[in-house]
C-alpha positions in Angstrom: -120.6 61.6 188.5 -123.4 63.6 188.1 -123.6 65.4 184.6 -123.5 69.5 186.3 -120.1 68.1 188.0 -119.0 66.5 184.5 -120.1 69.4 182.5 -117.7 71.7 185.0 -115.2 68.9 184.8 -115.2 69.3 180.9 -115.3 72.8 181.2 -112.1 73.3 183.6 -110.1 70.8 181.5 -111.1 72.4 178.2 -110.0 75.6 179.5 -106.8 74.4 181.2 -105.4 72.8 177.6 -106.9 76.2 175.9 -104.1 78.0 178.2 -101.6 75.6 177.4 -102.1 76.2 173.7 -102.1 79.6 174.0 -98.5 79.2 176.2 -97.4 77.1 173.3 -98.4 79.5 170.7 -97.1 82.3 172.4 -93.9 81.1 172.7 -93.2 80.4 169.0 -91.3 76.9 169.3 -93.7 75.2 167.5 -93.2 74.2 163.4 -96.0 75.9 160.9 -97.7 72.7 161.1 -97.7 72.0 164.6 -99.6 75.6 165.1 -101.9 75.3 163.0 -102.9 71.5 164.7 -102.9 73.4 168.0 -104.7 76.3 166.6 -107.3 74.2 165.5 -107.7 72.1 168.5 -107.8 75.8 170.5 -111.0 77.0 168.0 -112.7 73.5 169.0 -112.1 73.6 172.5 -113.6 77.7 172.6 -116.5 75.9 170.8 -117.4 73.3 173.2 -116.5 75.5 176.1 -119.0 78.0 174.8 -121.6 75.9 174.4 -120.8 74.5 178.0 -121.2 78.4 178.9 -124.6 79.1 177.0 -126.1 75.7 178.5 -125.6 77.2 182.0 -126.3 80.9 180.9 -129.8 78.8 180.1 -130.2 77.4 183.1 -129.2 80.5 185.1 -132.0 82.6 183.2 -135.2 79.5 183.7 -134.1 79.7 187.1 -134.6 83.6 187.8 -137.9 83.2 185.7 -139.1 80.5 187.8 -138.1 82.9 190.9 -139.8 85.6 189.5 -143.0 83.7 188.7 -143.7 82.2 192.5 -145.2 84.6 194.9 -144.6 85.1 198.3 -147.0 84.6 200.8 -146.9 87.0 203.8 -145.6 85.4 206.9 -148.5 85.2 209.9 -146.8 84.8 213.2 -150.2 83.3 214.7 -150.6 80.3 212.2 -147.0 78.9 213.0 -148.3 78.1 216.9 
């Protein structure tokens, strides 16, 4: 697996438990305990799912600056024959 399809693999699983936590906490059946484990493990999985985010935010914005930095020639009809 290439690492843009695991980082998007890690990504949709990390968000997928994060709304599963937030179900959880949201519907009040867990113990003090228990929410403050799944609170935690909701902060670390924002965390790495951020960074996931800012890595491709990075790679978004060296992308336009590399499209910005070629030029385009003008197309001549006559050289293509």
């Amino acid at each position: 697996m290439s690492r843009k399809k695991a980082d998007l693999s890690q990504f949709e699983q990390s968000l997928s438990e994060l709304e599963q936590i937030v179900q959880q906490l949201e519907h009040g059946e867990l113990s003090l305990d228990q929410a403050l484990q799944q609170f935690e493990r909701g902060i670390t999985l924002a965390r790495h799912s951020q960074q996931l985010l800012q890595g491709a935010e990075q790679k978004v914005q060296l992308l336009m600056q590399q499209q910005q930095q070629e030029s385009l020639l003008p197309f001549d009809a006559e050289q293509g024959d």
